[in-house]
N, C-alpha and C positions, 0 to 999 in steps of 0.2 A: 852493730856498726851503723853510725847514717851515714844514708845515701850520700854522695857528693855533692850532686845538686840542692839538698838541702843544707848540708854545710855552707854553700853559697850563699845562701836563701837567707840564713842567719847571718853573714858576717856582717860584724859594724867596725872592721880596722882603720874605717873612714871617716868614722864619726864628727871626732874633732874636725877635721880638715872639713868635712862640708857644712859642719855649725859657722865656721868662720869665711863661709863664701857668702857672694850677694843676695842669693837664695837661702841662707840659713834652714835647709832642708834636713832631714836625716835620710841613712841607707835606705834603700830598699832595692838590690841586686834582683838584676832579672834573668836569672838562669833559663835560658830553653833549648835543654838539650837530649836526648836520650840515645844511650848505646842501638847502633845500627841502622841511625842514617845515616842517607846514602850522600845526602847534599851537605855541606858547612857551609855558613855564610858569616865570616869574619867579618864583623862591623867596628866600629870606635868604641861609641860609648853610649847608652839611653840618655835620649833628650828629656825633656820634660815632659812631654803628654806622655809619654812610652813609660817616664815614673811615674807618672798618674794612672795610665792603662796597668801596667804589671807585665804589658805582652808587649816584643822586640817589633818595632817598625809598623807603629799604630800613627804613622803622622802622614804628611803630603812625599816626606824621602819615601817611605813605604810603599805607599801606590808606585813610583818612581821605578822603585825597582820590582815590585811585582811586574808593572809593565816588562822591562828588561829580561825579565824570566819566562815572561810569556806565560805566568799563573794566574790562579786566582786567589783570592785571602785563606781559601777553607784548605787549598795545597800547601800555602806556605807555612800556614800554621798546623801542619801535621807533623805533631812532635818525632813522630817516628820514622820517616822521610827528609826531615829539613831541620837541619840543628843552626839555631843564631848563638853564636860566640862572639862577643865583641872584648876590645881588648880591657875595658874595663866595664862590671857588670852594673854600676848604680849611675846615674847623671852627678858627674863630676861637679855642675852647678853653672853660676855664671860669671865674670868677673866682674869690675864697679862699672864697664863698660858695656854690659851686657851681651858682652859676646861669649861661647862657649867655651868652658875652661877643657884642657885636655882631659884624657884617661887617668890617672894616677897611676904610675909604673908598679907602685905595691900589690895591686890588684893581678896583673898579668904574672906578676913575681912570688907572689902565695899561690894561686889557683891553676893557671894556665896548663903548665907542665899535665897536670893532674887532669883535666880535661879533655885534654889531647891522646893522654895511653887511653880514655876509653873511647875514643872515636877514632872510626877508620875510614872514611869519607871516599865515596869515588868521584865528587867532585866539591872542588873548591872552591868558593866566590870572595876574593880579600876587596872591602868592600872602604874603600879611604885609604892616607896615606900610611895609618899609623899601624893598619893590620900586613899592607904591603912591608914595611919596615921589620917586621916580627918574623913576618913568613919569610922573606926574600932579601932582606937586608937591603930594599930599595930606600932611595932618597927620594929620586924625581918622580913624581905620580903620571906625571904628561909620557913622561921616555917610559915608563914602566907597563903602561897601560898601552903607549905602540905598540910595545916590543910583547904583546899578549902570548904570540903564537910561540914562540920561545920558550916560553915555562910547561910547554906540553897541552896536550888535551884535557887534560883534568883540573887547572887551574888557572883562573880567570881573574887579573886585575882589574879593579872595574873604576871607575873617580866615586869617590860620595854621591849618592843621586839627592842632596839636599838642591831646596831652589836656588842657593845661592850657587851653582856650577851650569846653572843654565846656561851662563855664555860661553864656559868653557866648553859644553855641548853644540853649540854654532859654531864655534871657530875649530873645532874636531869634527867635521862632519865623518871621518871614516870609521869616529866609533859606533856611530847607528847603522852606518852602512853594509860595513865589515867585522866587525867584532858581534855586534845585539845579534843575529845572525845565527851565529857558530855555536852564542852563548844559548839562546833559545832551544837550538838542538841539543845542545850536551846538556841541557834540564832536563826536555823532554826525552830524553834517551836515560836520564835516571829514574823520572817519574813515572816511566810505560805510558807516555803522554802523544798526541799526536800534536808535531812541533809545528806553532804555529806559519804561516807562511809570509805574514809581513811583521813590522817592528814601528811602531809608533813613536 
C-alpha cells in the first residue's frame, strides 16, 4: 500500500488546468504532514517559491507567521510536531493579471477527507479565508478572526500573513495585541516551548 502522502506527492489531477494558466507550470504537491503532530496549520495553497522550494512557507508569509508562532524555521519544519495542510497541495498559478489564482476545490475533494482521519491535532491554525471556510463555514475573515476566542482554545483563525494584509494588520491593532498572545502560548504549550513574552 503507498503511503498517502506519496500518493499526494504523485498526483497530477491538475495537470491540464495549470498547463492553461499564466504560469504554464506542472504539479508538484507539497505534502508535509506526518501522523502525530501535535500542531495543523491549514494554509491555501503554495506560492511559487514554495513550488520552487518543495517545503510549505519558504517566502516572506512564512517568516510572517513563524514570527506569530513565536518559532523558529528548524521548529516549524519538524515534520513530526507541525503538520502544513493547505486546502490545495500545488500552486494553483496565476491569472493573465498576475494575481493568485484560488485552490482548485478537486484537490480538497480527492484528498482532504483522507488527511484529516490520520491527524489528530491538539491545535489548530486555519491560516486565510479559504481554510476558515472548510473548517468553520466562515465567510468573513475580519468577524471570524475577532470572534477567535469562541472556537475554543485549540483553534486559532489567523488572516494570511502575506504582505499584502499588512494594512489589514494596522487597522486590527488588537490582533497583535490580543490574539499573537494567547497564540504564542498555545504553540509553546504544544512544543514544550518556553512562550515567548513579546509579539513583534
Amino acid at each position: 500500500m503507498i503511503p498517502l502522502i506519496d500518493q499526494i506527492r504523485a498526483c497530477r489531477l491538475c495537470e491540464g488546468r495549470f498547463a492553461a494558466t499564466a504560469t504554464r507550470h506542472s504539479p508538484r504537491p507539497v505534502a508535509w504532514f506526518r501522523p502525530g503532530a501535535r500542531i495543523l496549520i491549514v494554509g491555501q495553497a503554495p506560492g511559487a517559491r514554495v513550488h520552487e522550494s518543495g517545503r510549505p512557507f519558504t517566502d516572506r508569509s512564512g517568516d510572517r507567521l513563524r514570527d506569530w508562532m513565536g518559532i523558529d524555521e528548524a521548529q516549524f519544519y519538524d515534520q513530526g510536531r507541525i503538520a502544513v495542510v493547505p486546502m490545495a497541495f500545488c500552486f494553483p498559478g496565476y491569472d493573465a493579471k498576475g494575481s493568485d489564482l484560488p485552490p482548485p476545490p478537486i484537490c480538497a475533494a480527492t484528498w482532504r477527507d483522507r488527511v484529516m482521519q490520520q491527524l489528530q491535532p491538539r491545535l489548530t491554525l486555519l491560516v486565510g479565508g479559504h481554510a476558515m471556510r472548510w473548517h468553520l463555514g466562515a465567510r468573513n475573515v475580519t468577524q471570524t478572526v475577532r470572534d477567535w476566542r469562541s472556537h475554543g482554545h485549540h483553534v486559532f483563525p489567523l488572516p494570511h500573513p502575506s504582505w499584502r494584509n499588512t494594512g489589514w494588520l494596522r487597522s486590527n491593532p488588537w490582533f497583535g495585541a490580543e490574539l499573537l498572545p494567547e497564540l504564542r502560548q498555545a504553540v509553546a504549550a504544544q512544543l514544550g516551548l518556553e512562550a515567548p513574552s513579546a509579539v513583534s
